[in-house]
C-alpha positions as CSV (number, residue, x, y, z in Angstrom):
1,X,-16.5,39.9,4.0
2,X,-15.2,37.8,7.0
3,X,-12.4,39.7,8.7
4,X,-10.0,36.5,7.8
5,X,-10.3,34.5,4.8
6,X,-10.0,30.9,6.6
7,X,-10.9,30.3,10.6
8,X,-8.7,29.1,13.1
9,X,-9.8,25.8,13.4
10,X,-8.6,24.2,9.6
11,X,-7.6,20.6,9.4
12,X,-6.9,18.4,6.1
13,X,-7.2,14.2,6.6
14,X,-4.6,13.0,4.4
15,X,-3.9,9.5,2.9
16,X,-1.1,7.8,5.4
17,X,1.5,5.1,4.0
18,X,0.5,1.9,4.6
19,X,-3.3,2.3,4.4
20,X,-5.2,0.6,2.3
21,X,-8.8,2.1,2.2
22,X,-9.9,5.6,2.5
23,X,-12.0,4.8,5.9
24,X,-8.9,5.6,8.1
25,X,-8.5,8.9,6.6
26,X,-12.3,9.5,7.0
27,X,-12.1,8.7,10.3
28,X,-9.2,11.2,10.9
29,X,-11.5,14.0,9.7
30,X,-14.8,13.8,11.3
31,X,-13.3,12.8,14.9
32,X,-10.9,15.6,14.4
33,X,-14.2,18.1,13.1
34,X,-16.1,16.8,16.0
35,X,-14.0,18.1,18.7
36,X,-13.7,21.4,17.1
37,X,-16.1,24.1,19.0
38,X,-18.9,25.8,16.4
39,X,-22.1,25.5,15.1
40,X,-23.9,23.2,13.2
41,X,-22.2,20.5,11.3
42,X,-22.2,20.3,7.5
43,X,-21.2,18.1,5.5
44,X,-20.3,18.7,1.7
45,X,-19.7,15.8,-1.3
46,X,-19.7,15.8,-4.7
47,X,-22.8,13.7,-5.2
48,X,-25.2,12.1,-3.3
49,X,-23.7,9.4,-3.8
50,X,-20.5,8.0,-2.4
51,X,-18.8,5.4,-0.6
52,X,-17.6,5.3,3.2
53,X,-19.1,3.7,6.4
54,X,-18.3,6.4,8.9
55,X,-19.6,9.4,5.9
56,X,-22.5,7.6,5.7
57,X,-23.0,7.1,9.1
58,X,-22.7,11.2,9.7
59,X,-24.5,12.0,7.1
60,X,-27.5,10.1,8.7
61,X,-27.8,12.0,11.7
62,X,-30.5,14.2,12.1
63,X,-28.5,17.3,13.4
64,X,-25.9,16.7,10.0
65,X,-26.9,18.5,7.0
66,X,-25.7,17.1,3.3
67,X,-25.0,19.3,0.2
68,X,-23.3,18.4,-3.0
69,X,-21.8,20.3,-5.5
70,X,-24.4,21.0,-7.8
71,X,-25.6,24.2,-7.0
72,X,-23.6,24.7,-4.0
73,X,-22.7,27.8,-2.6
74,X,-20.0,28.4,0.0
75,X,-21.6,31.2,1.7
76,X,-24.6,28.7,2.9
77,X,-21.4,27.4,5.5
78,X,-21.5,30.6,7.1
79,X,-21.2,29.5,10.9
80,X,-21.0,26.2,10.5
81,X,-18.6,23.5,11.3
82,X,-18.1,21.7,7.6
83,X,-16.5,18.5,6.5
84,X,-15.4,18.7,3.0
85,X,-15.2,15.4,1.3
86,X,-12.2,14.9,-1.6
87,X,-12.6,18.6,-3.5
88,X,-10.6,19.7,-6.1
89,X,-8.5,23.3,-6.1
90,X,-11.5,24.7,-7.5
91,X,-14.0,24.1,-4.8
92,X,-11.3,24.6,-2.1
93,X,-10.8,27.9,-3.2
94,X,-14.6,28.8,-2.7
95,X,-14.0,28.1,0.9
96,X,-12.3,31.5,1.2
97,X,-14.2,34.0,3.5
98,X,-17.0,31.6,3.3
99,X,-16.9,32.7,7.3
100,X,-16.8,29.3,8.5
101,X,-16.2,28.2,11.8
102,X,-14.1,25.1,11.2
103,X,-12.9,23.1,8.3
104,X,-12.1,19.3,8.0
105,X,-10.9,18.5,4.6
106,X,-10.5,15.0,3.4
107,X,-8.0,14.8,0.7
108,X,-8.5,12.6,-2.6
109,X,-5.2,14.5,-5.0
110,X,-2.9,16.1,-3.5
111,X,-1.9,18.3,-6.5
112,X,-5.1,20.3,-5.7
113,X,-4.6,20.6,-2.3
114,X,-0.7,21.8,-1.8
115,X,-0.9,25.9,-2.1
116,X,-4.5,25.6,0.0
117,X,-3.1,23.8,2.8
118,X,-0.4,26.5,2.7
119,X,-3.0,29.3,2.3
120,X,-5.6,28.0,4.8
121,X,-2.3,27.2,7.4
122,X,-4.0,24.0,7.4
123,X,-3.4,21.0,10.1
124,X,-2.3,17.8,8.1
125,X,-3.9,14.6,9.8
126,X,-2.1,11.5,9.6
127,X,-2.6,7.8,10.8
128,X,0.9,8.4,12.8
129,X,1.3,12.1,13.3
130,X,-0.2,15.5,13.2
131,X,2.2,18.2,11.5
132,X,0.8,21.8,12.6
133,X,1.3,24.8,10.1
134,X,4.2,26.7,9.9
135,X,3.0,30.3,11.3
136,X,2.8,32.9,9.3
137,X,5.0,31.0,6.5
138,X,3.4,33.0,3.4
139,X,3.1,36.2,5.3
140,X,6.9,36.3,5.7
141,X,8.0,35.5,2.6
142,X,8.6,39.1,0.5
143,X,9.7,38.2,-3.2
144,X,12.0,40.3,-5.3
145,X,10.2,43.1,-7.3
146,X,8.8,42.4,-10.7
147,X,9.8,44.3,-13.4
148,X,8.4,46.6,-16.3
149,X,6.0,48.1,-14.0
150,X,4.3,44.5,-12.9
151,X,4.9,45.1,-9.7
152,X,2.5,47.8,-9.4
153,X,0.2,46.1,-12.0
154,X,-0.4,43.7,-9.3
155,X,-0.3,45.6,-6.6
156,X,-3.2,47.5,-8.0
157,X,-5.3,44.6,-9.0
158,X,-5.3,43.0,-5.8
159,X,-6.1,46.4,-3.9
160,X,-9.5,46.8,-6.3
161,X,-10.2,43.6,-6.2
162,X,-9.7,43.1,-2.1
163,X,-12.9,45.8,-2.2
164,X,-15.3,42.9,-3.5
165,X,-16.6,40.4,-1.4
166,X,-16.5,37.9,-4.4
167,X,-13.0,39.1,-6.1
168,X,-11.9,40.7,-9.0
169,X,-14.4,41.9,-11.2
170,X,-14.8,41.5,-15.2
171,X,-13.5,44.9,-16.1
172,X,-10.2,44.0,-14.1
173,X,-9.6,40.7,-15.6
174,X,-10.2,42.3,-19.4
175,X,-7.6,45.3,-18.3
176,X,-4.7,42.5,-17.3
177,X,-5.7,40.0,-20.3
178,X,-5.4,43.1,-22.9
179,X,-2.0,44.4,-21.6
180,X,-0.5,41.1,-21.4
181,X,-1.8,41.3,-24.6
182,X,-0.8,44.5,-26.4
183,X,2.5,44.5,-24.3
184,X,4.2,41.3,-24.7
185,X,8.0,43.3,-24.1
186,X,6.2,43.9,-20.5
187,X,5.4,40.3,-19.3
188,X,8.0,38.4,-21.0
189,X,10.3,38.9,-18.7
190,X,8.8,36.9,-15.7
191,X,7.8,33.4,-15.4
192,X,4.1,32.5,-14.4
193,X,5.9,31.2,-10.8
194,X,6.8,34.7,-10.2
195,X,3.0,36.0,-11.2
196,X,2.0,33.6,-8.5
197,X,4.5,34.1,-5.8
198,X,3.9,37.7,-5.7
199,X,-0.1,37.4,-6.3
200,X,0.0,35.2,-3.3
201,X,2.3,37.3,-1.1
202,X,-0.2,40.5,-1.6
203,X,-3.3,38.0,0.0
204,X,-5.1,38.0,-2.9
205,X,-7.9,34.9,-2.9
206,X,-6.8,31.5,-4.4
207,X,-9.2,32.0,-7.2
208,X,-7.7,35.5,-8.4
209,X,-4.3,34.4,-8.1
210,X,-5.1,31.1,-10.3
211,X,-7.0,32.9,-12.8
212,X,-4.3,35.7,-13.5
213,X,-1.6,33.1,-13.3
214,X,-3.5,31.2,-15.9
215,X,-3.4,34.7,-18.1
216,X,0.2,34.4,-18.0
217,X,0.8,30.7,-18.6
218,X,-1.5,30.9,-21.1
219,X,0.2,33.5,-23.6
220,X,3.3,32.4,-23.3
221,X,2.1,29.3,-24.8
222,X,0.5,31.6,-28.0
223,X,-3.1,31.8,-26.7
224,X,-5.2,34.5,-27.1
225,X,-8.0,36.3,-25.2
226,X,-11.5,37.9,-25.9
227,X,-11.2,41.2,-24.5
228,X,-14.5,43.4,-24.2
229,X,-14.4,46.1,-27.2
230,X,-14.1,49.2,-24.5
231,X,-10.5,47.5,-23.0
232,X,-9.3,45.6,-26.1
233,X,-6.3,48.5,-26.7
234,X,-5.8,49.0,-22.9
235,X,-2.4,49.1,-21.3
236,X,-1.7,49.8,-18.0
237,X,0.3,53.0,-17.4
């Protein structure tokens, strides 16, 4: 695994008041990537397909390579310079320890980018202004302690699952959905907010923290989960 999750060099191109096309904000991104030291540029869409005079204008050049979604994987960007066209949270958070060497994000929802520009301590690009990341901003925040033991419930998780390269394993996830589970007096008593505040003050990677704050929401609204028979009565101590 890389020895940080994002590089240095992390920029998002973001929609500016006033505009009225998406060229601008294309623009922002690939002069911005460009000037950014590294090796060879990437750029990733979600089809072949797609709209824009300056993408398709980079896209053409024979030192540019072009992947798409389908059958993507993140590690392929190891020490490369990537432009990621309009992704959704889920594909932002495969760009954790992808071991990149600069990243250029064009924004299409903002919804999905918020916690990732946070997480990546991401440059915002505007048409007017350049606002640079607040340093260290999630490093130094320390939330109170969780009760009922969840505390350590987390704690634990994100220490066994910081020991894979890809996250927390299957036999993790079925250990936190069964005691959520068989101990609803445990995990009543905290919102999914909390869950995620403290997931993301321990640095575990987006995609953990969403799918275990998912877990929460999730029974709190009456779902239930398929458990593997070998953890279905497991309870953390």
């Amino acid at each position: 695994m890389p020895s940080a999750p994002y590089p240095n060099s992390v920029a998002i191109s973001r929609l500016s008041e006033g505009e009225q096309s998406r060229e601008p904000q294309n623009l922002r991104a690939i002069r911005w990537l460009l000037a950014q030291e590294g090796g060879p540029l990437v750029v990733v869409t979600p089809r072949k397909d797609f709209s824009g005079e300056s993408m398709k204008r980079l896209v053409a050049r024979p030192d540019v390579t072009h992947m798409t979604w389908r059958g993507f994987s993140a590690g392929s960007l190891a020490g490369a310079r990537v432009l990621y066209a309009w992704p959704d949270r889920e594909h932002l958070n495969e760009l954790w320890g992808s071991g990149t060497d600069a990243i250029a994000v064009i924004e299409w929802n903002e919804d999905h980018t918020t916690k990732w520009i946070e997480d990546a301590r991401s440059i915002q690009l505007y048409c007017d202004r350049t606002v640079h990341p607040v340093v260290d901003s999630i490093a130094s925040q320390v939330s109170e302690e969780l009760p009922n033991g969840i505390d350590s419930i987390l704690k634990h998780v994100a220490s066994m699952a910081a020991g894979y390269s890809s996250g927390m394993k299957w036999n993790e996830e079925d250990k936190l959905k069964a005691d959520i589970m068989n101990r609803p007096d445990r995990w009543k008593a905290v919102t999914a907010d909390q869950v995620q505040t403290k997931c993301r003050e321990l640095g575990m990677r987006p995609k953990d923290v969403d799918t275990i704050v998912s877990y929460v929401q999730r029974r709190k609204e009456g779902k239930r989960f398929n458990v593997r028979s070998s953890y279905r009565t497991f309870e953390f101590n």
